[in-house]
ZADO-1210 file (C-alpha; in nm, 4 decimals, padded with zeros to 6 digits):
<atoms>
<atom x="00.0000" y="00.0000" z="00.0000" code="UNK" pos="1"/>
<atom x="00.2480" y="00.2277" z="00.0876" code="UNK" pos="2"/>
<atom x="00.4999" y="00.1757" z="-00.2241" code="UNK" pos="3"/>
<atom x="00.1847" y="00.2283" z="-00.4171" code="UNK" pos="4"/>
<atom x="00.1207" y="00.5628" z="-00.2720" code="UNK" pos="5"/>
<atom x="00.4410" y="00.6772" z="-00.2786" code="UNK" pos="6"/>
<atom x="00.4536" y="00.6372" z="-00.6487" code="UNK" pos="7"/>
<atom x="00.0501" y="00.8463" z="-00.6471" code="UNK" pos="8"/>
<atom x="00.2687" y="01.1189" z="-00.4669" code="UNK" pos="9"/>
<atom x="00.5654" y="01.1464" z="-00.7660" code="UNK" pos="10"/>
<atom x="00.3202" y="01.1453" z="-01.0435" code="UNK" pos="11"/>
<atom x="00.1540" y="01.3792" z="-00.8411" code="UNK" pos="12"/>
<atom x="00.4675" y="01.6383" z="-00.8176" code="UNK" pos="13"/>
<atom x="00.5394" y="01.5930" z="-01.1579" code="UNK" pos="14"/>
<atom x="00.2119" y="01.6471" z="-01.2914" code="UNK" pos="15"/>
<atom x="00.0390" y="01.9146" z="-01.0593" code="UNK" pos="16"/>
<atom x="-00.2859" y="01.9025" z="-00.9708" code="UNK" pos="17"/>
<atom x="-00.5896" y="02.1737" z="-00.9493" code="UNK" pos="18"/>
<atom x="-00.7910" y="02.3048" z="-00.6656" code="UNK" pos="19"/>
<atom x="-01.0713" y="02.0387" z="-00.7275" code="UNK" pos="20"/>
<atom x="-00.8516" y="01.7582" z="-00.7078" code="UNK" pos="21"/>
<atom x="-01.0241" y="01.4512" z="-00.5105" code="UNK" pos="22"/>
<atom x="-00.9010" y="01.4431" z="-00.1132" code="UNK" pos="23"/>
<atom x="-00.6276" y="01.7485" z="-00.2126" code="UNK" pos="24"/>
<atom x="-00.6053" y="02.0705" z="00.0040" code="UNK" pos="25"/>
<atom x="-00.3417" y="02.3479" z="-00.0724" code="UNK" pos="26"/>
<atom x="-00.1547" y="02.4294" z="00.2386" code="UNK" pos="27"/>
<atom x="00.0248" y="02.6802" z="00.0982" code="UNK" pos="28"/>
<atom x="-00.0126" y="02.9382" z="00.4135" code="UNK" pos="29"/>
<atom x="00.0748" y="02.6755" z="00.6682" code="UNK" pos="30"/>
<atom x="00.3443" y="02.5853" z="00.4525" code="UNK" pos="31"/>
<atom x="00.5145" y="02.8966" z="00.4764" code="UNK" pos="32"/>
<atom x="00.4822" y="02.9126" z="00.8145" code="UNK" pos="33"/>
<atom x="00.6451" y="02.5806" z="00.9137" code="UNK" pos="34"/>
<atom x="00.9550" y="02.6942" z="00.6444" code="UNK" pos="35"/>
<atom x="01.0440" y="02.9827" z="00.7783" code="UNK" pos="36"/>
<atom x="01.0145" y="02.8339" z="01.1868" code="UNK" pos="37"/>
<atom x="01.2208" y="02.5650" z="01.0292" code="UNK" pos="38"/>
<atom x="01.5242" y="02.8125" z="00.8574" code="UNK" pos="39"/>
<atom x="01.4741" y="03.0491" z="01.1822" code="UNK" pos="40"/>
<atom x="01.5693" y="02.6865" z="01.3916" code="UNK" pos="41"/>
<atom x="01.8623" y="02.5299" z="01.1951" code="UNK" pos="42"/>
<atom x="01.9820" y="02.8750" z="01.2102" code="UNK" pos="43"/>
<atom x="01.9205" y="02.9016" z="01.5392" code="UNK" pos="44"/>
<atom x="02.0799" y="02.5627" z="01.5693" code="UNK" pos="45"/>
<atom x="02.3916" y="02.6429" z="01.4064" code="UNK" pos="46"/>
<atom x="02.3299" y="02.3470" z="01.1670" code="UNK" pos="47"/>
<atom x="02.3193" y="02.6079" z="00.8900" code="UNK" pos="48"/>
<atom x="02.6953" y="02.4316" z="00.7205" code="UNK" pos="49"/>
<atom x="02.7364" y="02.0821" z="00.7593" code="UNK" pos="50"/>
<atom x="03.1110" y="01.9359" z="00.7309" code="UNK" pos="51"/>
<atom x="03.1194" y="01.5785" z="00.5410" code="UNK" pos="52"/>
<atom x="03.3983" y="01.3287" z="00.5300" code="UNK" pos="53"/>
<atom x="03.4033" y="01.1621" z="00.1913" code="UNK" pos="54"/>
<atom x="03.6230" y="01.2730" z="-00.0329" code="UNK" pos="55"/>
<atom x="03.6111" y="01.3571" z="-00.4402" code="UNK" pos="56"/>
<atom x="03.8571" y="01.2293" z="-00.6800" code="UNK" pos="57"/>
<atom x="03.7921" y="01.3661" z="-01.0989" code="UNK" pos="58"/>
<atom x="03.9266" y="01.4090" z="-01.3918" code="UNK" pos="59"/>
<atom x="03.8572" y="01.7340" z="-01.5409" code="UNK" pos="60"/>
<atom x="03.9032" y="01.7743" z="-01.9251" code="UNK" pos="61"/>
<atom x="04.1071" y="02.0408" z="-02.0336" code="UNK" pos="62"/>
<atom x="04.0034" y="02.3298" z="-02.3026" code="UNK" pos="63"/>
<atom x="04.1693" y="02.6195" z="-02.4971" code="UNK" pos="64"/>
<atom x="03.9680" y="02.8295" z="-02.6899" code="UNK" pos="65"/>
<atom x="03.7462" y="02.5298" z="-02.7225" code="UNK" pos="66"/>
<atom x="03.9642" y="02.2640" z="-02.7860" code="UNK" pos="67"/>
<atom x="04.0187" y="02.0155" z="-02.6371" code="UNK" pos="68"/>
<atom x="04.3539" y="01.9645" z="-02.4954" code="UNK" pos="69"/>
<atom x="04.5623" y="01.6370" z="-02.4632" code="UNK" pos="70"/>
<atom x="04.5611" y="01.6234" z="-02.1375" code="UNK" pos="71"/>
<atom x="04.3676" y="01.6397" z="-01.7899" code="UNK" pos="72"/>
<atom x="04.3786" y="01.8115" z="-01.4349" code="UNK" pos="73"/>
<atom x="04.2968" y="01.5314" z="-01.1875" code="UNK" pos="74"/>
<atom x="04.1364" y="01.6454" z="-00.8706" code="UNK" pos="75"/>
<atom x="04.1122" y="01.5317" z="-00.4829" code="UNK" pos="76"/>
<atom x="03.8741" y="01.6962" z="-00.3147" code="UNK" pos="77"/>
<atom x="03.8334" y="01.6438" z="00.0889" code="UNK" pos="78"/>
<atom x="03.7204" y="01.8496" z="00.3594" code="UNK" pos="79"/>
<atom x="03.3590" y="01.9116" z="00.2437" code="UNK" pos="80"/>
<atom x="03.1530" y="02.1747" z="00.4115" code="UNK" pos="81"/>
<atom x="02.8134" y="02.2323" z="00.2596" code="UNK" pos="82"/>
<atom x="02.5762" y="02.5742" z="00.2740" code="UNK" pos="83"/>
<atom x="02.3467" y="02.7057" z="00.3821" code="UNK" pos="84"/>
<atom x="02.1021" y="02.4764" z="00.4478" code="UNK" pos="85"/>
<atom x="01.8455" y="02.7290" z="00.6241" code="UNK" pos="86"/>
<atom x="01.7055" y="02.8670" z="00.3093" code="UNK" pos="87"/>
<atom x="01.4711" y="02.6334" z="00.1453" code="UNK" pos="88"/>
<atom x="01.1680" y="02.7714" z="00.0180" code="UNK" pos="89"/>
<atom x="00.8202" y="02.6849" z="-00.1438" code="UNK" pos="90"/>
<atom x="00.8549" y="02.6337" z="-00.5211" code="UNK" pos="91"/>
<atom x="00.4733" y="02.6203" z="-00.6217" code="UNK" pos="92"/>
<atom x="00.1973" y="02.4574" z="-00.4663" code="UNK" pos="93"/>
<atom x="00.2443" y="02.2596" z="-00.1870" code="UNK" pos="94"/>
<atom x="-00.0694" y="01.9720" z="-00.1079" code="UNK" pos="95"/>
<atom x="-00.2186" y="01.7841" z="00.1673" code="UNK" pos="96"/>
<atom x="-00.3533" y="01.4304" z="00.0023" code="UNK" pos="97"/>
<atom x="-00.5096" y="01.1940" z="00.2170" code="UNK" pos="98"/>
<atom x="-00.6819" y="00.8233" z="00.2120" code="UNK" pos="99"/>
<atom x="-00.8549" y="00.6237" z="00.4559" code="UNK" pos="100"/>
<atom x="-00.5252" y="00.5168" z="00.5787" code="UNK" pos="101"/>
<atom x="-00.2632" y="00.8241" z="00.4682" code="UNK" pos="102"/>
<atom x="-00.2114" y="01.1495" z="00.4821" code="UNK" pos="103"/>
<atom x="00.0890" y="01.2962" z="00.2622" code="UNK" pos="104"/>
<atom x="00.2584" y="01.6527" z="00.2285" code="UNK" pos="105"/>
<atom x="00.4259" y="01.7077" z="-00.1085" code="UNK" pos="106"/>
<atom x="00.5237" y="01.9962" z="-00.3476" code="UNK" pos="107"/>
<atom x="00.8444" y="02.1388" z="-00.4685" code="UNK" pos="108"/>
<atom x="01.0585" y="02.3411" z="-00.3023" code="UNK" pos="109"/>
<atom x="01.4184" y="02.5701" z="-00.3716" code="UNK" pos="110"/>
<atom x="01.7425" y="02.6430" z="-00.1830" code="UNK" pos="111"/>
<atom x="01.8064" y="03.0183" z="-00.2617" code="UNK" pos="112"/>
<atom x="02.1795" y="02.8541" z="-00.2774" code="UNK" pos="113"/>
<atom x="02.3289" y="02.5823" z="-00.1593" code="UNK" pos="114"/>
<atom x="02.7045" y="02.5093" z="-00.1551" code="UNK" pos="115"/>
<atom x="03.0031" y="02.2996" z="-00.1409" code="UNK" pos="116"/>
<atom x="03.3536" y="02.3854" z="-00.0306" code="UNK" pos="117"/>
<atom x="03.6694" y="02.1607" z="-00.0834" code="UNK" pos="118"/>
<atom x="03.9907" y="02.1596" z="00.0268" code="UNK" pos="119"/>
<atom x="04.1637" y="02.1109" z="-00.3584" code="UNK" pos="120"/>
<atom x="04.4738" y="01.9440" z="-00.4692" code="UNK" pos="121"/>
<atom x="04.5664" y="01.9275" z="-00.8232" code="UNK" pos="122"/>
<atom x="04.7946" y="01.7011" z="-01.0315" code="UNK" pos="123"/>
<atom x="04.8709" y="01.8764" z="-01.3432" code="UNK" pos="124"/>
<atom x="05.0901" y="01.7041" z="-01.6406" code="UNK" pos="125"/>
<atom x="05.4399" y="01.6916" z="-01.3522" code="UNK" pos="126"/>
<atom x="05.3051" y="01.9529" z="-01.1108" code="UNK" pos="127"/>
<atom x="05.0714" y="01.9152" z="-00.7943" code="UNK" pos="128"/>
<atom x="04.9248" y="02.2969" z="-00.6818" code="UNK" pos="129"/>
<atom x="04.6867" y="02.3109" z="-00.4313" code="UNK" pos="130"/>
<atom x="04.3588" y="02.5280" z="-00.3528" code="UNK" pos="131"/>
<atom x="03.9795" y="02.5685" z="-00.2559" code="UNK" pos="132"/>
<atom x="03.7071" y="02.4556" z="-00.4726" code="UNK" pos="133"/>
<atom x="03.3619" y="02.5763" z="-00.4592" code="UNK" pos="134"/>
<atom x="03.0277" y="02.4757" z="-00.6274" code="UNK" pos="135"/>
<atom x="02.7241" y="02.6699" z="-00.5792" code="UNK" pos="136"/>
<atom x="02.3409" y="02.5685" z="-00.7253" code="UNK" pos="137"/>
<atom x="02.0050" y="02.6159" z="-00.6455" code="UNK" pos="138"/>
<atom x="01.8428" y="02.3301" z="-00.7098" code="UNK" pos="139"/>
<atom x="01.4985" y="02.2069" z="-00.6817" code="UNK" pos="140"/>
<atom x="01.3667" y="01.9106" z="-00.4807" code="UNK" pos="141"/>
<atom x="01.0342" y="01.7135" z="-00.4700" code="UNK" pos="142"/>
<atom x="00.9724" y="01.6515" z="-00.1126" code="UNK" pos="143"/>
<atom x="00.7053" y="01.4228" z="00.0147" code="UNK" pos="144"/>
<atom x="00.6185" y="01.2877" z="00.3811" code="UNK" pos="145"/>
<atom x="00.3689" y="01.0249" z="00.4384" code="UNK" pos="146"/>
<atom x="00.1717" y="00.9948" z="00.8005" code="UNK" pos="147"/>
<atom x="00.0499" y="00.6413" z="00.7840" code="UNK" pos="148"/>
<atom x="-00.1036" y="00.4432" z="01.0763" code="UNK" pos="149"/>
<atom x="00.2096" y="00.3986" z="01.2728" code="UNK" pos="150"/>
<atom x="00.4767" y="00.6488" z="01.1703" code="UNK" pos="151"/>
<atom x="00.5805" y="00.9915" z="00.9897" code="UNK" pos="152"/>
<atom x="00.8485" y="00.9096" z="00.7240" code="UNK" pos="153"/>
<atom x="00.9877" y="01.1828" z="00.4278" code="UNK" pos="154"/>
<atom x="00.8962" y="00.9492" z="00.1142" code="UNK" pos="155"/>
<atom x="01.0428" y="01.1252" z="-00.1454" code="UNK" pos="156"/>
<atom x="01.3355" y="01.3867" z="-00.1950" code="UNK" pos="157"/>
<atom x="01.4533" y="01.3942" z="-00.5281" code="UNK" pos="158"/>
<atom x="01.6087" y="01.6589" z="-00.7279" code="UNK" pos="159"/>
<atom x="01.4044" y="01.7684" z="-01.0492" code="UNK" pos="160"/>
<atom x="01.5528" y="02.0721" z="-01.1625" code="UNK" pos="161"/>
<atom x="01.7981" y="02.2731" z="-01.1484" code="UNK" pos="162"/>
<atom x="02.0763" y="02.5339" z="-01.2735" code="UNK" pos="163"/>
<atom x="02.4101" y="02.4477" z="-01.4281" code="UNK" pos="164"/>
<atom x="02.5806" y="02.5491" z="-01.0916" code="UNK" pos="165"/>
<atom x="02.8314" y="02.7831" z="-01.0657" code="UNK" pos="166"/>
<atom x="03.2659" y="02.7035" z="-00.9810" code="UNK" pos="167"/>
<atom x="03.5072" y="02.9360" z="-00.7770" code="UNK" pos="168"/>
<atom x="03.8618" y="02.8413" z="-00.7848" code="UNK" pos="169"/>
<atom x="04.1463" y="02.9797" z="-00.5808" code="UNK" pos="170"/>
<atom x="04.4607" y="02.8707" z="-00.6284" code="UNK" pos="171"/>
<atom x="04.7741" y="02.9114" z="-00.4650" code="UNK" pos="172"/>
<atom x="04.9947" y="03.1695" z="-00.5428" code="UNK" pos="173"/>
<atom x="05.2202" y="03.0510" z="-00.8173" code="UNK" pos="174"/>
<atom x="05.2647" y="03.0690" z="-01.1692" code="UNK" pos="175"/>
<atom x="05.1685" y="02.7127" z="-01.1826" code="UNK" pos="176"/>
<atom x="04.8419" y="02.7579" z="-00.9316" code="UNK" pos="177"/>
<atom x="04.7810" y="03.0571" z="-01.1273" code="UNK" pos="178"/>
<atom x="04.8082" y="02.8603" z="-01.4821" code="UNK" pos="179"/>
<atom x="04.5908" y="02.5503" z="-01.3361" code="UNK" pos="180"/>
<atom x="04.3245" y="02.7897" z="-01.2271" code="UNK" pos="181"/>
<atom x="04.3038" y="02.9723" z="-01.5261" code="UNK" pos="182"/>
<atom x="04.2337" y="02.5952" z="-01.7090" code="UNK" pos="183"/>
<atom x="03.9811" y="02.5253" z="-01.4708" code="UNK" pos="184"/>
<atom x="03.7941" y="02.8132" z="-01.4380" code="UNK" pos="185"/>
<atom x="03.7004" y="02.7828" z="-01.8015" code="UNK" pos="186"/>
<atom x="03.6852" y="02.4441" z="-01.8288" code="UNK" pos="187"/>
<atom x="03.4330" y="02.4036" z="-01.6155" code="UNK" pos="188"/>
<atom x="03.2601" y="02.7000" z="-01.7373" code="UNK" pos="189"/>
<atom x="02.8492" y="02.5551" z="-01.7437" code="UNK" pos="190"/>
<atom x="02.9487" y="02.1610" z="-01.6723" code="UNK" pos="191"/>
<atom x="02.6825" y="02.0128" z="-01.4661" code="UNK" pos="192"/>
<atom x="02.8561" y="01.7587" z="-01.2382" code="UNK" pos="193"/>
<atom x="02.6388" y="01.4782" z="-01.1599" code="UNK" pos="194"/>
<atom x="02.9000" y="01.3564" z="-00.8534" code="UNK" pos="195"/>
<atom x="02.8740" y="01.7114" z="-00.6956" code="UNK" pos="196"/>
<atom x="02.4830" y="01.7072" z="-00.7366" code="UNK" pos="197"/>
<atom x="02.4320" y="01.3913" z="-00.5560" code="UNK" pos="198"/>
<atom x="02.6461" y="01.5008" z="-00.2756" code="UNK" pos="199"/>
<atom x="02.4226" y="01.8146" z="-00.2280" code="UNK" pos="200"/>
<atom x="02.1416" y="01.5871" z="-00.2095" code="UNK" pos="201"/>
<atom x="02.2769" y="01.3272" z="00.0159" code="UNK" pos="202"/>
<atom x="02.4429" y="01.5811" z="00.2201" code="UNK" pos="203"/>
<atom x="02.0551" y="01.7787" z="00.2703" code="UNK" pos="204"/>
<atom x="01.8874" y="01.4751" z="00.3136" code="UNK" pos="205"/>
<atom x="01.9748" y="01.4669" z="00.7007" code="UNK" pos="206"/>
<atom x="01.9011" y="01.8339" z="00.7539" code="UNK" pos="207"/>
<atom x="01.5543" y="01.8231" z="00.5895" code="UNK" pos="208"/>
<atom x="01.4762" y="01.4952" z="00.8045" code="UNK" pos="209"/>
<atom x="01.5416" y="01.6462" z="01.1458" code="UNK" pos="210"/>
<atom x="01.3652" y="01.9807" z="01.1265" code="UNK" pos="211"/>
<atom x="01.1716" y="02.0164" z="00.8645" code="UNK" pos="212"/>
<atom x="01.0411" y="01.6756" z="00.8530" code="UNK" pos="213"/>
<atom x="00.9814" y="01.6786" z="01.2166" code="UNK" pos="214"/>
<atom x="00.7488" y="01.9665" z="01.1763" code="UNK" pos="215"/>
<atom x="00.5825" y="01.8971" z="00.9229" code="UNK" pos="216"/>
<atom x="00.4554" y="01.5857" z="01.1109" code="UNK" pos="217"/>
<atom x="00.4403" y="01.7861" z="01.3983" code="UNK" pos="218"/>
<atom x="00.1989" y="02.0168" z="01.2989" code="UNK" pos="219"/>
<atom x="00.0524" y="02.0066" z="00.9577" code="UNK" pos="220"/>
<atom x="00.0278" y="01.5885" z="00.9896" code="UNK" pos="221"/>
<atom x="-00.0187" y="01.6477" z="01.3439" code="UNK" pos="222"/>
<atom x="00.1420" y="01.3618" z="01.4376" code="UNK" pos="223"/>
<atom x="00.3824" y="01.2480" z="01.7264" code="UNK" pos="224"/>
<atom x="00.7429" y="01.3006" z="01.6447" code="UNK" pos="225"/>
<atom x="00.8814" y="01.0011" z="01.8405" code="UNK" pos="226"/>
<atom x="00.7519" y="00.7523" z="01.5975" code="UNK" pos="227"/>
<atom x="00.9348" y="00.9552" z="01.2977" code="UNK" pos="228"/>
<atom x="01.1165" y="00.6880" z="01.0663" code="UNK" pos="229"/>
<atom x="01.3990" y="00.8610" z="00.9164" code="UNK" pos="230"/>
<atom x="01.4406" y="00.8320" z="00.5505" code="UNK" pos="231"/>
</atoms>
């Protein structure tokens, strides 16, 4: 029952649904509420960056004046901190659907920005430089949280749009850190990076679970947060 339900609430999100929709109630008022009691708290809680252990390790292709070059910079990436995870806001509509047995909160929601910070080093043809690397997006997510008999779980967070994301490279000062960053910055110049994006939304994942899920079933779903599942 619940598996089917879950997949009711994605074709939901993805399709949309009107104000005469069967067992559907906009909540976008009390919505807006719980968001911004929810930034207000993480900030409150200093959870606003969250450090991460894993690491990055990528090849980056290599381009002059659009060509491709015969050869690569290869990255490690470690000491991730991500940002700032208080300033997720309603994207749309945002509905209350309900059956005999369920009630669900879903919509679409944005991060104003969201970003990651490296410590960089960089192995370049002979030479290793090091630096900070940077990647900033907004992206948006389809949340939905299911109060079923028992529990309060978030069903669904899944990233269905978003920009190209943005790079900031500082290198250190040399005429090799300053040649590497050069390559990079242009290089990378509109690449979406599919490794980077999935960190974002693994890395969010735990934030929206303890305080904006817990809210929501709080108060919307008016449910108990002790028997909250998390995701």
């Amino acid at each position: 029952m619940l598996t089917m339900f879950v997949v009711f609430l994605c074709a939901f999100i993805a399709l949309g649904a009107a104000e005469d929709t069967p067992n559907c109630i906009l909540m976008n008022e009390e919505m807006e509420s719980v968001l911004n009691s929810t930034n207000k708290q993480i900030e409150e809680s200093q959870d606003t960056y969250q450090e991460f252990a894993f690491f990055v390790q990528q090849d980056v292709d290599l381009f002059l004046l659009n060509a491709k070059l015969p050869f690569v910079a290869s990255l490690y990436l470690t000491k991730g901190r991500m940002g700032r995870l208080d300033s997720l806001r309603r994207h749309g509509d945002i509905w209350n659907c309900s059956t005999p047995d369920m009630r669900s909160l879903q919509g679409v929601y944005k991060y104003d920005e969201l970003f990651i910070s490296y410590d960089m080093n960089v192995t370049f043809l002979r030479w290793h430089v090091t630096g900070k690397f940077v990647y900033r997006v907004s992206p948006y997510i389809a949340i939905g949280i299911v109060k079923g008999t028992q529990n309060c779980n978030l069903e669904i967070y899944e990233m269905v749009k978003m920009d190209p994301g943005e790079y900031e490279i500082t290198m250190e000062d040399s005429w090799m850190g300053w040649l590497v960053g050069k390559f990079l910055r242009h290089s990378l110049q509109g690449v979406e990076n599919e490794s980077l994006l999935g960190t974002v939304l693994q890395t969010s994942t735990g934030n929206v679970n303890e305080y904006l899920g817990e809210n929501i079933c709080e108060t919307i779903l008016d449910f108990n947060f002790s028997d909250y599942t998390p995701y």
